[in-house]
N, C-alpha and C positions, 0 to 999 in steps of 0.2 A: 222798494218800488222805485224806477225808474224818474228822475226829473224830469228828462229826456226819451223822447220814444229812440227805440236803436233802428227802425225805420231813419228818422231824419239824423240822429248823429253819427250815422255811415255817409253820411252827405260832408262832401270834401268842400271847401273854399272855392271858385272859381279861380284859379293859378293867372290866369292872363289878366283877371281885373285887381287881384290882390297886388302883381308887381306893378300894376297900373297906378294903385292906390298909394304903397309906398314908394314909387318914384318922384309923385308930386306932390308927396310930403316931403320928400326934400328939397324938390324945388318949390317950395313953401317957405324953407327953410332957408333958402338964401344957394342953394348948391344949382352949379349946372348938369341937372342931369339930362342925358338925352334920353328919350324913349323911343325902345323896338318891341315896346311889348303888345300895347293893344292894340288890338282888329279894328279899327276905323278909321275912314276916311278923314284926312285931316283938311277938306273943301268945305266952305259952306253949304249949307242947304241954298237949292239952286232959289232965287229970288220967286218966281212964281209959285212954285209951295208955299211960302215962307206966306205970301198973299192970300193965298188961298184959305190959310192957316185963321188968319189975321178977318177974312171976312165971315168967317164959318163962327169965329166967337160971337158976332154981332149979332148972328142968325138964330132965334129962339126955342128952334126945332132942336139945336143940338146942344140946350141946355137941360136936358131931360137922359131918362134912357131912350137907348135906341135896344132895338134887335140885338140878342146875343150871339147869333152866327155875322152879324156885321152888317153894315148901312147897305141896302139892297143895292144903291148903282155903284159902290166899290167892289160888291161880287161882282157885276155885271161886267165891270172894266177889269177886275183880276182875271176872269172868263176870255174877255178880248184878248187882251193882254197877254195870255199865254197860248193863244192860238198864236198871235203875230211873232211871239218872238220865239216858241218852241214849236210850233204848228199842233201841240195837244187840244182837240178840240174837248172843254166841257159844258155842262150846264153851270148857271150861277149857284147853284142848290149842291152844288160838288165842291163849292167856295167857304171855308170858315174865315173868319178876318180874327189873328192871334194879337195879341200884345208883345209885339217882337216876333222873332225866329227861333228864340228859346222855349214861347210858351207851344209853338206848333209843335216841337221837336218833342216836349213833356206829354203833350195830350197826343201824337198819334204814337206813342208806345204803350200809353195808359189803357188808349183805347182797342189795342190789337193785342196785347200779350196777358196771359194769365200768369201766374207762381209757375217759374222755374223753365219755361217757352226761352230758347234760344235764340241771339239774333247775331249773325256773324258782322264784324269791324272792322273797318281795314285800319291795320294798326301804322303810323300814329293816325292819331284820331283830334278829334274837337273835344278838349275837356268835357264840353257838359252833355256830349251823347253816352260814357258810363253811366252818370250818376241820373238821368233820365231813365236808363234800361233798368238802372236797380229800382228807381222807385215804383216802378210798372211791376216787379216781383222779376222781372226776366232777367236772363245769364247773356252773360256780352261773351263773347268766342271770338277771340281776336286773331285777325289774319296777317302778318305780321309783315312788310314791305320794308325794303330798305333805300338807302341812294343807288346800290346796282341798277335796280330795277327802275327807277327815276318814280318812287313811291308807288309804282304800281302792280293790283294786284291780279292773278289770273284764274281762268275757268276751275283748274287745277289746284291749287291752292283751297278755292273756296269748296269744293270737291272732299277734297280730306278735312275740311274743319265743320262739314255738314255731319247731322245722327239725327237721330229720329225727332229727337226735340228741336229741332233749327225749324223755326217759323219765317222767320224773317232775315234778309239781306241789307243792311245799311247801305248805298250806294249816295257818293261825294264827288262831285265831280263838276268846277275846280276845287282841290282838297284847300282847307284849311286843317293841318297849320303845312303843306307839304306844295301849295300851289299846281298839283300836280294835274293832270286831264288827260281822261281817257281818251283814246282814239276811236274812230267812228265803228271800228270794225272789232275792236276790243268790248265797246259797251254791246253791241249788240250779242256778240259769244255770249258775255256774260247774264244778261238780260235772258237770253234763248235760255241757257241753264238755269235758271231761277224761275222761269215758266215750265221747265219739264219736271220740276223737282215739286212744282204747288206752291213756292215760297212767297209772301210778298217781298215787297219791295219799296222800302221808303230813301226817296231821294230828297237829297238835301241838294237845290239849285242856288243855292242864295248871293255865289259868284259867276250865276250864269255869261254875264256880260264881261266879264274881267278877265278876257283872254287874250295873247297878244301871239306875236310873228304870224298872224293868218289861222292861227286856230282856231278852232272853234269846240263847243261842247255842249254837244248835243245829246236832249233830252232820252233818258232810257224809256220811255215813258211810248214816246214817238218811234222810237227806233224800233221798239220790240209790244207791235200791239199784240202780243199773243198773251203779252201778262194780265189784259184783261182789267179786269175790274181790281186785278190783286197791287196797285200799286197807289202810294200816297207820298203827292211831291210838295217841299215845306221850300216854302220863298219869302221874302220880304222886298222892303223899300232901303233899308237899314244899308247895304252896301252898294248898290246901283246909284242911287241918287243920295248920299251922304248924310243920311236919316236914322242913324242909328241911335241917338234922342229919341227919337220920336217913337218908339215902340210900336211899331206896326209891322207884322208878317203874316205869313196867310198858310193854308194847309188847304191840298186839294186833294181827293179822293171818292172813292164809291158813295152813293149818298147814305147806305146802313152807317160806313163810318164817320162821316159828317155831321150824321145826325147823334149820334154816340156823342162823339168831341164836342159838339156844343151842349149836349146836356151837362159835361160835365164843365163846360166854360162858363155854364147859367150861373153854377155853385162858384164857382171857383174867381170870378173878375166882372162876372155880367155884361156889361159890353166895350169893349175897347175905346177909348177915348173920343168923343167924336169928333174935336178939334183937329187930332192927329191922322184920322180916316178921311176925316176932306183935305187936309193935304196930302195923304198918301192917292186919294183920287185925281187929284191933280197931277199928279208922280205918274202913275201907270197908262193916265189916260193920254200923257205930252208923249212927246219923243225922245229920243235919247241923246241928246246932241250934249249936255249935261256929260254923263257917263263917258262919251267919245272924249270928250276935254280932261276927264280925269284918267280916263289910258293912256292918254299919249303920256303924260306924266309919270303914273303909275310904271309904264314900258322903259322909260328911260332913266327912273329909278331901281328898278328891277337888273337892267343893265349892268349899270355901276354899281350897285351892289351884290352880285355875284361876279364881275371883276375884281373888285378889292377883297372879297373874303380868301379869292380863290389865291389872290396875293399873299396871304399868309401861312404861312407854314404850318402845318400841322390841323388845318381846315382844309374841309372837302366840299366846294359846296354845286350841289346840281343849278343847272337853269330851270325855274319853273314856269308852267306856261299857262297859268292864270292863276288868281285872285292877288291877295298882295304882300305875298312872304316869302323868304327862301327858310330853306329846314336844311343847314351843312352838319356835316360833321364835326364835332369839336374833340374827338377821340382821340387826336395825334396830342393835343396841349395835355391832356388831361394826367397828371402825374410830373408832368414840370413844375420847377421851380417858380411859378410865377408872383410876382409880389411880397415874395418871402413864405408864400404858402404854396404847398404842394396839393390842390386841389383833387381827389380823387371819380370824383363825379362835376356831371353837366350840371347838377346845381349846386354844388358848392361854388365851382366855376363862376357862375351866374353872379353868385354872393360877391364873389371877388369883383367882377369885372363892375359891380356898382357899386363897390367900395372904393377902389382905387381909381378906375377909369369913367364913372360916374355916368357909363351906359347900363340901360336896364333891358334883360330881353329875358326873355321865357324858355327855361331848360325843360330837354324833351322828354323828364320824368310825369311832366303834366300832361306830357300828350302818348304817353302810354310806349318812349324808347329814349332810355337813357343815351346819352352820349352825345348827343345834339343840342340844338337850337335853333327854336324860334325868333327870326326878325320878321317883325313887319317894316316892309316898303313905302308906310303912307304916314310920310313924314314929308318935312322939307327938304329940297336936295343939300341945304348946306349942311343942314343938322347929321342928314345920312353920313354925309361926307366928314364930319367931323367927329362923328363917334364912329365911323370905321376907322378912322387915324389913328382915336385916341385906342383902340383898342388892339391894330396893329404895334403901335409903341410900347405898348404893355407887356404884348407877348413878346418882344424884341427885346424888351430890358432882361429879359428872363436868361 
């Protein structure tokens, strides 16, 4: 018999928090390494959260449980909140409050897929949307994108990777790990097909605000009301206002499936932090002016770092036009002599470049296409700047 159910030991590591974990064990260790791997804003939490936080401990109500779909005036304010900033009008009863962005992403595929129900991917993808679909029993159908395309996928595409089992459409838009966004006239095709087909449709917004040169990325939700009741859009507080400590995301949808997702949140966490929820209340209900100081940043890091990669020979790398990463190519080094080793894949690669140049980023076997790489942008600019040095010098010795 089994020690392990084969349920959970089909469950992979998180790839972006594992190089996360051993980059700063070695800079534990006395090593300078830089990190490009994890998805988080390197700002603090803007000061009036932090208060907000800080006055909610003192408050006796929310040393108790609360509600397990969430403190009713942070549905209330998630409800505003995505009217003003997407114009999708809901009710607060349409509002679950998750513990993060991961656990919305777990429970609305728990809650929509039976054994063996398909949901198309655009490939690459966010590590932890496989291993979500498998534990809901559903089949991931990957739609595969490359840099031609500038990570994007079309009507066409998702067309031939539909069969009778396809339930569902992932849609990501700005992509992590590919920074990519769809255009106004592309989500909508897409959207329209996904409503003639029956499919839902689960959006992952969670870089809504983190688009730059004038873009914008707008909600499929709003764009295409013909999908009706069939769509469930997963958000947080974690990448807009630099809360990703703080575990708070939300999942909004038809109230049959809201009310599903919290029974099985009753079982599964009970109610999300309260301390964390009156600061996330405080998040959604300010302005954004927070988020605006971390673009301008974000944009001019982004800049210079698809200049300097695009500097190095044997990298490809696109401009992306939101959230906080570039995805190049690393297919042209790959088979060179670098460091004494001739690397054959993106993560071996990977191995190297933190062995010897003592940068850490996330090869794109974790994100479902080899031959690439993940950097995240939300670092320091000098730090950017000098682990792209040390890594153009690397490939240069070669």
């Amino acid at each position: 018999m089994r020690r392990i159910s084969a349920r959970v030991s089909a469950i992979t590591e998180s790839a972006t928090l594992a190089v996360d974990a051993r980059a700063k064990a070695m800079k534990a260790a006395g090593r300078p390494v830089i990190l490009f791997g994890v998805g988080e804003p390197d700002f603090p939490t803007p000061e009036y959260i932090v208060e907000a936080a800080r006055q909610a401990c003192g408050n006796p109500r929310f040393h108790r449980y609360s509600p397990s779909g969430g403190l009713p005036e942070l549905r209330e304010a998630v409800a505003a909140k995505t009217l003003r900033d997407s114009g999708y009008r809901v009710d607060p009863s349409q509002v679950l409050i998750t513990n993060g962005g991961k656990q919305a992403v777990y429970e609305a595929f728990a809650t929509l897929l039976d054994p063996g129900d398909e949901v198309l991917v655009v490939s690459p993808y966010w590590t932890t949307y496989p291993e979500a679909i498998r534990l809901a029993g559903g089949v991931q159908v990957d739609v595969v994108t490359d840099e031609t395309s500038g990570y994007l996928a079309t009507v066409e595409q998702f067309e031939a990777a539909r069969t009778p089992r396809t339930k569902a459409l992932l849609f990501v838009s700005p992509s992590n790990p590919t920074g990519a966004v769809y255009p106004p006239e592309q989500v909508a095709a897409i959207g329209r097909w996904a409503a003639e087909h029956g499919l839902w449709v689960v959006t992952d917004e969670i870089y809504e605000h983190l688009t730059y040169g004038g873009v914008t990325a707008p909600s499929i939700a709003t764009t295409v009301p013909e999908l009706g009741d069939r769509v469930v859009v997963l958000n947080g507080v974690a990448k807009t206002f630099a809360m990703t400590g703080w575990r708070v995301g939300w999942l909004i949808g038809p109230k049959d499936v809201v009310k599903a997702a919290t029974n099985l949140q009753s079982h599964a966490t009970s109610n999300v932090t309260n301390v964390a929820q009156a600061a996330a209340l405080a998040a959604v209900s300010g302005d954004l002016s927070a988020v605006a100081q971390m673009r301008a940043a974000f944009d001019r890091r982004r800049r210079t770092m698809v200049q300097m990669l695009n500097g190095i020979p044997g990298i490809v790398c696109p401009e992306p036009q939101g959230a906080f990463y570039v995805y190049p190519s690393v297919r042209g080094l790959l088979g060179r002599e670098i460091a004494g080793r001739r690397p054959a894949s993106s993560a071996e690669l990977a191995e190297v470049l933190l062995e010897e140049a003592e940068i850490a980023v996330v090869p794109g076997e974790a994100f479902g296409t080899p031959g690439y790489f993940r950097f995240s942008y939300a670092l320091s600019d000098d730090d950017l700047a000098e682990g792209l040095t040390r890594l153009a010098k690397l490939v240069a010795s070669a």
